[in-house]
Phi, psi and omega in degrees: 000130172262170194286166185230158141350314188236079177197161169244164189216125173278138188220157157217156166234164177213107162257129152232192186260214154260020191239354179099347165295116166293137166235070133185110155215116194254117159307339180234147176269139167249161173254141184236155178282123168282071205124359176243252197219014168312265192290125153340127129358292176284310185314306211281312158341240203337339185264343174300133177095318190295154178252201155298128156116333187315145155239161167265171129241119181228128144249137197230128168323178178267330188265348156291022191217304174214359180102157207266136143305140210221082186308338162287358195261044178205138185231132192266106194256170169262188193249340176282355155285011190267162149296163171264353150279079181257147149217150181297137160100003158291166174235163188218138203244113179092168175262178163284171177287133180109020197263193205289119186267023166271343188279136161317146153246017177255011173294151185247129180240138184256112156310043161086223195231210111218125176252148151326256165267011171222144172276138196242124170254159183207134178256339176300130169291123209305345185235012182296160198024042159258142187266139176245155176261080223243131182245119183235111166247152183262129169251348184194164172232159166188151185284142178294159153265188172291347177294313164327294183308275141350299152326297186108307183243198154246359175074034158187116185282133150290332194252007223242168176252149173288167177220141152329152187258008174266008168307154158283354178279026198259136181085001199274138170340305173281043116059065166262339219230139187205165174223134196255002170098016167250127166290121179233012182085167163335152153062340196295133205250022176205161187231000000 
């Protein structure tokens, strides 16, 4: 079967960056919804048509990808509403109460920065304005079902980020944080 609008395809990957660092690579295949909200846009483009074995190569620009960085996305918070085990690169889903009433609040915010007293919050996707180089394989197709289909996912976004699972962000409306039944540690920057 090649991929269609509505299937799912099990894929593994090795994303890098454009200097050749790898920042992602999954070894086991997972499935992703093909036609729902799993996969980019140019990925799902580039995968029509591919079967099992198949492999992509993509470069995909930062706005086919997390987007231009954005400097009104970064917030100078004060710290004491934080916890006092903080570290750079937690996430927060929202600022705490007393934070900046101008910051959204349905946004996953990235510690930063840590200050005596104020915390540098970023709102920016850990991978905003970077061009990535994505090596993709198809390991399998199958027609999606209507349950599938209905959801919108298979419930682990390719582009979405992963979080540690002690975060306080886990679960939140904006679908950044999934778990693919893999450890990728601290810090891992893709879902």
């Amino acid at each position: 079967m090649k991929i269609t609008e509505q299937c799912v395809a099990a894929l593994t990957w090795t994303l890098k960056d454009t200097l050749g660092e790898t920042l992602d690579q999954l070894d086991e295949p997972v499935e992703f919804l093909v036609g729902g909200d799993d996969l980019l846009a140019k990925l799902e483009e580039a995968l029509m048509g591919k079967a099992a074995g198949d492999r992509v190569l993509l470069q995909l620009e930062p706005e086919d990808a997390f987007g231009d960085f954005n400097d009104r996305l970064m917030f100078l918070e004060p710290r004491n509403p934080f916890p006092a085990e903080l570290e750079e690169g937690m996430a927060f889903e929202g600022l705490p109460p007393g934070g900046n009433p101008d910051a959204p609040t349905d946004l996953l915010y990235f510690v930063s920065e840590i200050y005596p007293e104020h915390v540098v919050m970023d709102a920016n996707h850990p991978l905003a304005g970077i061009a990535l180089r994505l090596d993709l394989k198809v390991h399998a197709v199958r027609e999606a079902t209507l349950d599938e289909i209905g959801k919108g996912t298979m419930g682990t976004g390719f582009f979405k980020l992963h979080l540690p699972t002690d975060t306080p962000a886990s679960g939140h409306d904006h679908d950044h944080s999934h778990d693919h039944g893999h450890d990728h540690g601290p810090g891992h920057l893709l879902h």
